[in-house]
Each structure stands twice: as structure tokens, then as C-alpha cells.
N, C-alpha and C positions, 0 to 999 in steps of 0.2 A: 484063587484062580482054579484049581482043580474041581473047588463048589461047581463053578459056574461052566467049566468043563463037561463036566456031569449031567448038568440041566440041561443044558445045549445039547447034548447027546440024544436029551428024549425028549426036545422040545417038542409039540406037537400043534400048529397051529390054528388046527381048532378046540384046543380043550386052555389054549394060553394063551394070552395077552399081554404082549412086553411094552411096558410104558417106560420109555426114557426120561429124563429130566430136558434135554437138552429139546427134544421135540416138543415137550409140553411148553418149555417155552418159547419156541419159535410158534407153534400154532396151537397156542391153548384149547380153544374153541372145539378145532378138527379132531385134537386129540379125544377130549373130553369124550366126543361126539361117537367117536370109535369107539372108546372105552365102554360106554354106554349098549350099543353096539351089541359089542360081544358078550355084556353079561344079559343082553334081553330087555334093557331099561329104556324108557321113553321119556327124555328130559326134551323142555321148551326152550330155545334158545337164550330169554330171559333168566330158565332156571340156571340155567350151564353159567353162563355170566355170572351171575351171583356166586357160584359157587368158586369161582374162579378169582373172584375181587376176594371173597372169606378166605379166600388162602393164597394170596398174595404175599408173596416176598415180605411188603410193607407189613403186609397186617398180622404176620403171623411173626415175623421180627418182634411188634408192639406187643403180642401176645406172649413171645417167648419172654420180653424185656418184664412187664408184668407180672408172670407168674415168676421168674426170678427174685422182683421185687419185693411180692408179698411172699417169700419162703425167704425173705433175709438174708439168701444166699447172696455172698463175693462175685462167687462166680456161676457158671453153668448154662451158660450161653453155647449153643452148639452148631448156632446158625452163622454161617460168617459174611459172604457180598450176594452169594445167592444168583452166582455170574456163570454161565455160558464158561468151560473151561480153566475155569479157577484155579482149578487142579495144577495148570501148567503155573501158573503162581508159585503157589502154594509147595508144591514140589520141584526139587530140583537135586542137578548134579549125579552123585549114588542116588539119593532117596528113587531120584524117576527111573534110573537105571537099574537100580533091582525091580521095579513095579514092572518095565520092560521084560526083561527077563524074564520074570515070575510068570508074567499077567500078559505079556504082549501080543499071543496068540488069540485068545480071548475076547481081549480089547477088542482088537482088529476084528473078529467075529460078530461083536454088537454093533461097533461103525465107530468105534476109538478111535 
């Protein structure tokens, strides 16, 4: 919390580009688009697509499954549903209530 305290303090919105997970997934495209944008780059709509399907949820799940697979590893999977908010899942009780605490101000600052 205090990192991002920090950054936030000298954000500067023309030298940064904050990409959320949650907007990438509600409009991939727009975001990409933006991203693109602000570093100066000129992708074709078919380019963005494509690059959008290569890192899909799916495909990069298949990817993570694979490369687990051929390193023999149990385990080491890091990717879990890949969901909009999961977090509220996944966390509960103390756990969300220290992140609260800790991070709430924060949160609230990014659009938590």
C-alpha cells in the first residue's frame, strides 16, 4: 500500500499509463488501443485482435498448463479463474479486513 501511495503521489499523466486488469477486460480492444496511444505505436485493428486472442485467459492458462507440464512440476500454476473481482472470493473475513485497512485508501484511489 504505501508503494502505490508513493507512485500515486507523482503520478504524472503524461509520462504514465495505468492499465487495469478489470478495464482490459471489459474493453480489450479500447484499451489496447490507448495503450498503444501513449507509447506512440500504430497497431491495425486486426493487429490488436490477435494480440488479444495470444493472451487470452484460455490461451495463456493452455500455456501456463504446458509449460508446467513439460518442467514435470506438481505444481506452479499461478493463474486461477482470470475473473473480474475474484479477489472478493478469494479473500475473506480478517484476510479482506486487513487489505481494508492496509490498502483501502489506495484501492479507493485506483477505482477498488
Amino acid at each position: 500500500a504505501d508503494f502505490y501511495t508513493g507512485w500515486l503521489q507523482y503520478l504524472d499523466e503524461n509520462s504514465t499509463c495505468l492499465v487495469r486488469f478489470e478495464d482490459m477486460r471489459e474493453n480489450p480492444v479500447e484499451e489496447v488501443r490507448r495503450f498503444c496511444s501513449f507509447l506512440g505505436v500504430s497497431r491495425s485493428d486486426d493487429s490488436i485482435l490477435g494480440a488479444i486472442n495470444e493472451c487470452s485467459y484460455t490461451s495463456m492458462r493452455a500455456k501456463e498448463s504446458q509449460a508446467v507440464s513439460d518442467s514435470n512440476q506438481e505444481s506452479g500454476m499461478i493463474m486461477r479463474r482470470g475473473e473480474v473481482g475474484e479477489w472478493r472470493s478469494v479473500l475473506r473475513g480478517d484476510s479482506l479486513d486487513l487489505v481494508q485497512k492496509q490498502a483501502g485508501n489506495v484501492l479507493s484511489e485506483l477505482g477498488y
